[in-house]
C-alpha positions, 0 to 999 in steps of 0.5 A, a space after each residue: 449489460 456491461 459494455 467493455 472497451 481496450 486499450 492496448 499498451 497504455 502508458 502507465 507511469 514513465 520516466 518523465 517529471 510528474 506533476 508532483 516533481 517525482 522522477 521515476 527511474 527505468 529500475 524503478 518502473 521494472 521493479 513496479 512492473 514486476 510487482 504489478 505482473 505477479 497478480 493476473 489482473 490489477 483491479 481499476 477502482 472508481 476514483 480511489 473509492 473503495 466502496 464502488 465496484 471496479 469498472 475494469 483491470 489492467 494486465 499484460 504490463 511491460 517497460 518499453 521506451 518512450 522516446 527514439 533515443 532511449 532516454 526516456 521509459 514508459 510503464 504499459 498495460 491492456 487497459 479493460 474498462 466498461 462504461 465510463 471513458 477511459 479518462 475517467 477510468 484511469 483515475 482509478 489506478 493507483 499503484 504503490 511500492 517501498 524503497 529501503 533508504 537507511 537502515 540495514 534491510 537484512 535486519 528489517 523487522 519494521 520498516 517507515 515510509 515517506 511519500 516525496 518529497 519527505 524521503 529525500 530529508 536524510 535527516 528525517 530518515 535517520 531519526 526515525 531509524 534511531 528508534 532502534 534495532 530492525 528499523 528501516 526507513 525510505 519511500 513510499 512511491 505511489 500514484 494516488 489520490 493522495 500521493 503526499 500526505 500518507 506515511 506508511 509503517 510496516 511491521 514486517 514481523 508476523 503477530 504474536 501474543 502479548 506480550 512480546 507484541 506488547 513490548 514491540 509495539 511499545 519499542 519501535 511502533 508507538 515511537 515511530 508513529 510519534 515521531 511521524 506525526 510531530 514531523 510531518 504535520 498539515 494534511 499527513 496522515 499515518 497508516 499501519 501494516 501488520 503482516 500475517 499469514 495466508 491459508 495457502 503459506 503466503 504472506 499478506 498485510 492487514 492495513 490499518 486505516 485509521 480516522 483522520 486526524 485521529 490517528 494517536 487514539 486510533 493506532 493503539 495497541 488494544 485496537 490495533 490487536 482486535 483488528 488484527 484478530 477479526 481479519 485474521 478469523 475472516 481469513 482463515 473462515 473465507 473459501 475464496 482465500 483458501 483457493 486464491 490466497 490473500 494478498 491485503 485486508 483493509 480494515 477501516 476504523 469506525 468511529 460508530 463502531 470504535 474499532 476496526 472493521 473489515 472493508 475488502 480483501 484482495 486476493 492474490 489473483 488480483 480480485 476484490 470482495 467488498 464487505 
C-alpha cells in the first residue's frame, strides 16, 4: 500500500536566474499559475518518463514573495507524493507555456516556439514568421528533461480534409519544420501540435513526437494525417474523455510500426491513461 507524503507551498519555479541563464518574470509565473490552477491536480511523472506511472500530483498552486523586500517571487504548490523522497519526486515536474513574440497573434493559425536562448535571436524569429500569413513565432518556456533542444509547432487551425490541409501543410508546416531544423542543428529537435476538438466542445492537442534525428521523414503529411485520424477515433470511442474532457494526446512515433502510436491521454481534470 502506497505510503504519501505533503509538502505544503513548495517552491515551484521563481524569479531567480535558473541554472539554464533564464529568468522568469512575476507576469510570467501568474500566467503559469493560472494555467497550472485550471486543472484540479498536475500529475508528477518519474523522471520525465512517460511510460511509469505517476508517484504524486501538485495543486493548490499560488505567486507569493520570496524575499522580504518584494523583489523576488516564488511559484508554489501542495506537493503529494509517495514512496520516493521528495527530491526524487520533484524531478518529475515539468511544466511548459508559449509566449507570442513576432507575428500578429490576432491573425495566428500556426504558431513556432524556441526554448532559450533561441527566442532571444529576433533575427530568427522573423525568419520563421516570413513564411507567411498567420505565423507567429516566440518562447517556449519550460522546466524539462530537456529544456534547449526541443522546438515546438503549433497548428492552431483545427484538421480538415485534404486538400485544404494538404496546401497548409505544405505552405507554412513543411517550411517551418525546414527552416527549424537548418537553424538549429546539435541536439534540436522539432515537435508538432495539431489541435482538435473534444467530445465535450473543448480543444485539446495531438503531440507528434517524432524519432530522433529523423524528424524530416517522421513529420510528413501521410503520417502525420494517420495519426491524427487514430487519436482522433480513440477520442471520440473513450467514456473517460466524454465525462472529463481532453486536454493532450501524445502520439509516439515507431520505427517498428512506421507510424504514430498512441501513448497516453490526459484529460482535462489532470489524470493520465497510458496505453
Amino acid at each position: 500500500m502506497a505510503k504519501w507524503k505533503a509538502l505544503k507551498n513548495q517552491a515551484l519555479a521563481g524569479t531567480l536566474v535558473d541554472s539554464q541563464g533564464e529568468r522568469n518574470t512575476k507576469e510570467f509565473l501568474e500566467s503559469l499559475c493560472a494555467r497550472l490552477a485550471s486543472k484540479e491536480r498536475i500529475p508528477l511523472n518519474q523522471k520525465h518518463d512517460m511510460s511509469l506511472e505517476p508517484v504524486g500530483y501538485i495543486n493548490n498552486f499560488q505567486v507569493i514573495p520570496a524575499d522580504e523586500e518584494g523583489k523576488e517571487w516564488s511559484l508554489v504548490g501542495d506537493v503529494y507524493f509517495h514512496d520516493v523522497e521528495i527530491d526524487e519526486a520533484m524531478k518529475g515536474f515539468s511544466y511548459s507555456i508559449i509566449e507570442d513574440m513576432q507575428g500578429d497573434s490576432s491573425e495566428r493559425q500556426i504558431g513556432v516556439y524556441v526554448p532559450f536562448p533561441y527566442y532571444n535571436d529576433e533575427s530568427l524569429l522573423e525568419e520563421l514568421t516570413s513564411v507567411g500569413f498567420g505565423v507567429v513565432a516566440g518562447a517556449w518556456r519550460k522546466k524539462a528533461a530537456d529544456p534547449n533542444t526541443v522546438s515546438l509547432i503549433i497548428s492552431f487551425v483545427l484538421f480538415v480534409a485534404a486538400p485544404i490541409y494538404t496546401n497548409y501543410w505544405n505552405e507554412k508546416v513543411s517550411p517551418l519544420i525546414t527552416k527549424l531544423l537548418s537553424r538549429l542543428r546539435g541536439d534540436h529537435t522539432v515537435q508538432y501540435v495539431q489541435t482538435s476538438q473534444g467530445p465535450l466542445g473543448e480543444t485539446f492537442g495531438i503531440y507528434f513526437i517524432p524519432q530522433y534525428g529523423k524528424e524530416d521523414e517522421c513529420l510528413t503529411l501521410p503520417l502525420v494525417i494517420d495519426g491524427i485520424r487514430a487519436a482522433e477515433q480513440y477520442v471520440a470511442s473513450d467514456d473517460l474523455a466524454s465525462k472529463k474532457g481532453v486536454h493532450l494526446v501524445k502520439m509516439v512515433f515507431l520505427d517498428a510500426n512506421k507510424a504514430y502510436v498512441l501513448q497516453s491521454i490526459e484529460y482535462q481534470d489532470g489524470s493520465v491513461v497510458k496505453q
